[in-house]
N, C-alpha and C positions, 0 to 999 in steps of 0.2 A: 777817432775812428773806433767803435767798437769789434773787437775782436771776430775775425771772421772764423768759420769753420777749419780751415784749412789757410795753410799759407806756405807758397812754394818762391824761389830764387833762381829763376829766368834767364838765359841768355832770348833778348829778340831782337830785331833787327830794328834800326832807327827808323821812326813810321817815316824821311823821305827814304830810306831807303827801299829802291824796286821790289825787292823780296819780301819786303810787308805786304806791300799793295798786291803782289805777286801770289805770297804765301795765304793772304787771307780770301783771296778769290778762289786758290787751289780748293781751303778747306772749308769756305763757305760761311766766315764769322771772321767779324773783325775784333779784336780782344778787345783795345779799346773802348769803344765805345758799346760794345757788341751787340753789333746792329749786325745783320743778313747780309751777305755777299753771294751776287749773283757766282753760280760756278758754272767752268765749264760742260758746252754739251754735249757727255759725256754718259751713256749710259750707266747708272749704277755708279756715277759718284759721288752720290749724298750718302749713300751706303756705307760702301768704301773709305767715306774721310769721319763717319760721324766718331767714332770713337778721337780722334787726334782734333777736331773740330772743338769738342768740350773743353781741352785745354789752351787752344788756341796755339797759333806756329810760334813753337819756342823750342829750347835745347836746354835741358835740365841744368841748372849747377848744384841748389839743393833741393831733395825734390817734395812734393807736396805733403803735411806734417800737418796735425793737428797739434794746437796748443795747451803747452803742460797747467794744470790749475793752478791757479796765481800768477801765470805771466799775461802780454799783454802784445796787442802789437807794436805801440813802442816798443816794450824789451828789443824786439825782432827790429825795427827801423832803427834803433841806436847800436846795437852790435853790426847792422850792414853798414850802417856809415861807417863804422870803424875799419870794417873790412876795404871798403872804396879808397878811403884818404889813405890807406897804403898799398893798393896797386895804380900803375897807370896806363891809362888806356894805351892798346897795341893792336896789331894787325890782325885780320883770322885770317887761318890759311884758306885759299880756295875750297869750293866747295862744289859736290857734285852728287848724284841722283846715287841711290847706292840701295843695294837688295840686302836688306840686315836681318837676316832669318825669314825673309820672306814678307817684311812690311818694305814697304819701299820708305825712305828717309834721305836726307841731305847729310850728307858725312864730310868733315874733313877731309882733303886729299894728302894731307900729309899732318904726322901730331905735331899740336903747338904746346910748350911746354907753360906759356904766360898763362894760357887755356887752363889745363891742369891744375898751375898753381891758385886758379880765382877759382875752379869748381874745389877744391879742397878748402882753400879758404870759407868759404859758406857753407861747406856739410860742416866744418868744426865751429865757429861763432856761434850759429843758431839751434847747433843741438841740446843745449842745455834747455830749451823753451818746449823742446818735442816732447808731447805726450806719448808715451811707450806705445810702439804697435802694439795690438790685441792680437787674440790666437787667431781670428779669421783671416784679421789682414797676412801675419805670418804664414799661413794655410795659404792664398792664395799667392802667395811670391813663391811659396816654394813648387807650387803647382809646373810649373812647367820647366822643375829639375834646377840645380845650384851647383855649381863646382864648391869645391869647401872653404874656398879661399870667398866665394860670397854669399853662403852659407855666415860664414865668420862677422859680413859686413851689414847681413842683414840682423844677425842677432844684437850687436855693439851700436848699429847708426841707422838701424829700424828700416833698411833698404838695402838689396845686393850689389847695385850699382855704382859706389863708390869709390873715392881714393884707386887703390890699383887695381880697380875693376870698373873702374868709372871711362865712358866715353861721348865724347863729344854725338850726337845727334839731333835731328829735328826731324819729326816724325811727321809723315805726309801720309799713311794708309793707316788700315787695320794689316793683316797678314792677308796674303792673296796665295790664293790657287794657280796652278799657269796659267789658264785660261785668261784668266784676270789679269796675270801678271803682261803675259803679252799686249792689252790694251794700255793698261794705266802707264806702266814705266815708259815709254815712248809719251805716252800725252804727257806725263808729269815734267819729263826731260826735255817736253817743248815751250811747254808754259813755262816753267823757271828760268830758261837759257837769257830769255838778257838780261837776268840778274844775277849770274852766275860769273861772268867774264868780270864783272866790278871789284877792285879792291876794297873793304869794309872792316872798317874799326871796331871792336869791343871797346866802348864808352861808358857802360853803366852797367848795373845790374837790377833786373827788374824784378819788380813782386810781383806775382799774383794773388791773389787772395780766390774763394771759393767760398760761398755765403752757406752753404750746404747741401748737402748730399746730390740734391738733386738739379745744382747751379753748375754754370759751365764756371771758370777759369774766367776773372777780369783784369788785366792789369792794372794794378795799383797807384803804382810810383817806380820812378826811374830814377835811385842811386847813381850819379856819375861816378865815376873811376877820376882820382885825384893823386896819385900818387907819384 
């Protein structure tokens, strides 16, 4: 495979799993194969999801990372194996609609610690491959304010979101106004409900890759969890 632009490590949901089929109608692209998915009709919600749309429904472990000169994406496929063959797959906690600064997202109901330790596991393996953020990229993280403690995270692992600032989400909006917010969280908490009552495993870890700048998010390859 030649090296893509960008390469992130993915929690997604197993495609039978209902929340695929579920998630990718919400936001109107199916990662896989990304093809067009009819969404619902819902005024102003191609709008509303295009930004979460480009990366397709997932939940960050490490997040998307240009490649350092002279690495490869093997590098990156042989260190996630490593990561896989020593965790093994476990439950996720329930999951439910949740207002996370005003994007609506699917959030854990309660933290999972298995959770935590495979998003740590993958910001440390694969950072040696990352190419240093640049001064824009750091400019626009810091844009909408850091506590110091991810201030620290984004200087060290190029992202504020990490380790003890790191949290489980899967992002379904851009950020909504009330207005907005009054329509969508009810439609979104309608559409995902019979996926939501399901118990579902964390089995693998998925790649995304990004061809560049101006490509959405494709899933790659699904790492199993063998540990």
């Amino acid at each position: 495979m030649i090296s893509p632009q960008r390469v992130a490590l993915f929690y997604a949901p197993a495609r039978h799993d209902p929340l695929w089929t579920l998630g990718a109608s919400w936001l109107g692209r199916d990662p896989d194969t990304n093809a067009p998915v009819v969404q619902p009709e819902i005024p102003g919600i191609a709008e509303a999801t295009a930004d979460p749309r480009g990366y397709g429904l997932h939940a960050t472990l490490k997040p998307p990372m240009r490649l350092r000169k002279g690495t490869s994406w093997d590098d990156v496929l042989c260190a996630v194996d490593g990561v896989a063959a020593g965790i093994a797959p476990f439950d996720l906690s329930p999951l439910a609609v949740t207002n996370l600064h005003g994007f609506l997202a699917l959030c854990e109901t309660t933290p999972s610690v298995p959770l935590q330790t495979l998003s740590d596991a993958c910001v440390a393996s694969v950072d040696a491959f990352r190419a240093p953020a640049d001064d824009a990229e750091l400019a626009r993280r810091r844009r909408g304010g850091l506590t110091s403690a991810q201030e620290a995270m984004l200087v060290r692992w190029g992202y504020p979101y990490v380790f003890a600032t790191w949290f489980f989400h899967i992002t379904l909006t851009r950020r909504l106004n009330e207005a907005e917010y009054a329509i969508f969280r009810p439609a979104a908490e309608a559409h995902v409900e019979p996926a939501l009552a399901r118990t579902r495993r964390v089995e693998d870890i998925c790649l995304f890759t990004q061809a560049d700048s101006e490509s959405p998010f494709i899933l790659a390859d699904r790492i199993p969890l063998s540990g």
